[in-house]
N, C-alpha and C positions, 0 to 999 in steps of 0.2 A: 504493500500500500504506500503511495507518493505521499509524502510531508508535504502539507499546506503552504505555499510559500506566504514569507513574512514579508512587510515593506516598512521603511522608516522613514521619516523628513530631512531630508541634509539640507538645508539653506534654501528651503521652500520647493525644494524636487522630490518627487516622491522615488526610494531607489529600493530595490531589493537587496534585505538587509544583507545578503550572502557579498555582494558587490562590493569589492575594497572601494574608501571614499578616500581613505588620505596615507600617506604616506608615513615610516619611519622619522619624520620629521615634524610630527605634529607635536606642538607643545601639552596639551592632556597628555600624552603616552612620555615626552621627554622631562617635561616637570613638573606634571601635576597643575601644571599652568587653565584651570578650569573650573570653574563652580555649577553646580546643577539642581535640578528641582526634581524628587519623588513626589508625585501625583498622583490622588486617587480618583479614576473614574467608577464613577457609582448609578445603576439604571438613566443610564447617558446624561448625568450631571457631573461636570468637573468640581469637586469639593473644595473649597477654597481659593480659587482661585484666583482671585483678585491678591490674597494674601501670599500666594505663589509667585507673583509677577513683582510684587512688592518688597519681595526679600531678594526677590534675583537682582530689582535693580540696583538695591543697597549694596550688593555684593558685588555686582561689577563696577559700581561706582566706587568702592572700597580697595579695587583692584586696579585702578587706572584703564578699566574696560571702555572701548566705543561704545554705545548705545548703535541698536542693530535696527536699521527698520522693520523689517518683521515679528523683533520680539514687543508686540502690540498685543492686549487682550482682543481684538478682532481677531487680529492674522492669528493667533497660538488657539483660538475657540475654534476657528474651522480647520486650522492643520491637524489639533489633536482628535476634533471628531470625522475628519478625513481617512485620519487612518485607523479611528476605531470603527469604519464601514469597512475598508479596504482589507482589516485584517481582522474582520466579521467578531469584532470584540462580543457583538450584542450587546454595549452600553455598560461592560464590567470589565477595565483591567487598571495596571501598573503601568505610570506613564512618565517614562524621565527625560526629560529639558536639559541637556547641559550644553555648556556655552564655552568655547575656548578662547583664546588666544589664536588671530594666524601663525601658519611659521613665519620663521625668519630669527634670527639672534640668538646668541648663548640663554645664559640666566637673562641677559639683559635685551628686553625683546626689539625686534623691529620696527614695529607699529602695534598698536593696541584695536587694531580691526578682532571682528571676533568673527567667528561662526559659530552651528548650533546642529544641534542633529536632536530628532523626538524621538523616539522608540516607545513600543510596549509591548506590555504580555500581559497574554490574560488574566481574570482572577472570575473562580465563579462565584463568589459570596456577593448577594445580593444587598444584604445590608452589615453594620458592623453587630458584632455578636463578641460580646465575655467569653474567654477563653474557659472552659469546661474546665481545666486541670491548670490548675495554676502556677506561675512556673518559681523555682527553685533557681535561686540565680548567687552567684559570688563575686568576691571582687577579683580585677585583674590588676597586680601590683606589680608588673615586672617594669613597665613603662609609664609614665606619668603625661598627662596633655599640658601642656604649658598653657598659662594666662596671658592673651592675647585681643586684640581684635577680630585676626585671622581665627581663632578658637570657636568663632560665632557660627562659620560660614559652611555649608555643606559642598566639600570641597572635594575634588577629587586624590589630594592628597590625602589619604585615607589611610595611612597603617597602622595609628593604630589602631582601630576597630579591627582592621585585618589580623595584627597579633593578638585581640583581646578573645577574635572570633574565634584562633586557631587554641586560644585556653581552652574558651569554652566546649569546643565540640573533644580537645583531648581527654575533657573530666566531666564530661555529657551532664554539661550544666544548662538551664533554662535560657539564658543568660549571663552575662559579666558586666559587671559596672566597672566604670571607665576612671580613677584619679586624676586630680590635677596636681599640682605640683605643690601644693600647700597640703597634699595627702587629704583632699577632701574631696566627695564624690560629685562627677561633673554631671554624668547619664550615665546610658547602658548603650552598648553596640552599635544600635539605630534608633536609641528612642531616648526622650526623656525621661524622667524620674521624678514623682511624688510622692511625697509623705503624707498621712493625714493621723496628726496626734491631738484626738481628741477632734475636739472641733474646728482646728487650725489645720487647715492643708499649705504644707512648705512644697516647695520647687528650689533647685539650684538658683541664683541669679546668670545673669550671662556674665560677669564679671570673675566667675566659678570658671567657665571653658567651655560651658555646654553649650551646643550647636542649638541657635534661636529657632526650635523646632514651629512648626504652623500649627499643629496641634495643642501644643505646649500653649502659644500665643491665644488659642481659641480658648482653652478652659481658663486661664485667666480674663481673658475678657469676658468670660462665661459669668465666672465666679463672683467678679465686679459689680455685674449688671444685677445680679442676685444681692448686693449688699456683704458678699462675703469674700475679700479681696487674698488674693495667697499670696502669702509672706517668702518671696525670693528673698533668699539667702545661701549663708556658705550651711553645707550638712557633713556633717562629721561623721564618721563611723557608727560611733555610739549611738549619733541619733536612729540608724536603722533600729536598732532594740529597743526603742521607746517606744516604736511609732504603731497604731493599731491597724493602720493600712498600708501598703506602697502596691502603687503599680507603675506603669511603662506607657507612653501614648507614642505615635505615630500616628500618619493620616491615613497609613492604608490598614493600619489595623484597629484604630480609634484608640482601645486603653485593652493592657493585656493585664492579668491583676497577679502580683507574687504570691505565694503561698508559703515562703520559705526563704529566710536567709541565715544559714549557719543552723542555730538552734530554736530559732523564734519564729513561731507559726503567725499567719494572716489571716483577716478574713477577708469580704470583697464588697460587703453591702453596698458602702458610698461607692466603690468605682462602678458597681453595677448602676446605678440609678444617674449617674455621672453620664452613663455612656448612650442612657437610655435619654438623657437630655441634650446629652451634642447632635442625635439620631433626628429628636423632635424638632432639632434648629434647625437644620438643614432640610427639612422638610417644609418648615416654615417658608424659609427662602424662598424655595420653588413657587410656593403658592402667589 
């Protein structure tokens, strides 16, 4: 049976993903020279999306990036659901934006033109749903993320997630949270991290390392709108064993709830009803 072919967007061309676009000489591949956007398409609504475009431009503009004509919420609305027809998504996948750097120059580049390639793949979950089994996660202490600006940005320089990934899958952990350099925990792998002790739900600040996730963004302005604001801050070790909740957000998997860190068990009430409210805003949206 022939594999369905796949297609992507290189610079507003529709190419088959199998088709080389750029050379050994691309700055994503030589220096990590690239920042990009995980997107969740959900029954053909792009979630966030506005908040998507909004962090990319911070992040090129923080990188001495061109501003690209294309990357416009018009032009990115019909290129991403262009190819969630082309590559018959049916209205549900994983949609990632990353934006480079042209070649040209060492470390020190030639020009700050960018290009952009969209990709996806599918997801069959029709809405976001609490993970059933909740996951058992540790810390990964071999490397530390430095406190930065760059610390914010979802970047294609990525290793350490790549080493934290390669802890977790050697000691088939749920998860690994991620240190900064002040040994306080930044996120986990791809997601952010909250606490909820008591009636106070904490999050890292950005000023922690943690990547200024869009999910992350949405339950605090969530939480706000509700009268009950989370207190970004630095989170210590210790505070994991205080705390009577922690779970994990992303956009494509909304909030995944721990059940276990070390010795000290979870439960998941708030993250459940959490999830069940960022479900009902987005649906709001629509209407």
């Amino acid at each position: 049976m022939m594999q369905q072919a796949t297609y992507i967007n290189f610079n507003g061309n529709i190419v088959d993903s199998s088709q080389a676009i750029f050379t050994s000489a691309n700055r994503a591949f030589r220096y990590g020279d690239a920042v990009f956007e995980t997107i969740r398409l959900m029954n053909g609504e792009i979630l966030f999306f506005e908040q998507h475009l909004e962090r990319l431009k911070r992040s090129m503009a923080l990188l001495g990036m061109h501003p690209h004509d294309d990357l416009t919420f018009h032009n990115l609305y019909l290129s991403i659901r262009h190819l969630d027809q082309v590559n018959q998504l049916k209205g549900h996948g994983r949609i990632r934006l990353e934006v480079f750097r042209n070649d040209g120059g060492l470390y020190t580049p030639q020009s700050n033109n960018v290009s952009y390639i969209i990709e996806v793949t599918p997801l069959t979950t029709r809405h976001y749903k609490l993970n059933e089994t909740g996951l058992k996660i540790e810390l990964y202490t071999d490397i530390k993320k430095p406190v930065s600006e760059l610390s914010n940005l979802k970047s294609s320089n990525a290793l350490y997630y790549v080493m934290a990934g390669l802890h977790k899958r050697k000691h088939n952990y749920g998860d690994c949270l991620v240190l900064n350099t002040d040994d306080r925990i930044a996120e986990a792998i791809s997601s952010n991290i909250f606490l909820l002790k008591g009636k106070e739900l904490i999050t890292p600040s950005l000023s922690e390392a943690c990547v200024a996730g869009v999910m992350r963004e949405s339950i605090i302005r969530l939480m706000e709108e509700k009268g009950n604001p989370v207190l970004q801050t630095g989170i210590e070790v210790e505070d994991m064993f205080k705390a009577d909740e922690i779970f994990l957000t992303d956009v494509i998997h909304g909030i995944r709830w721990v059940s276990a860190f070390r010795h000290k068990r979870f439960f998941n009430a708030f993250s459940r009803q959490l999830l069940k409210e960022i479900q009902e805003s987005q649906t709001t949206k629509k209407v």
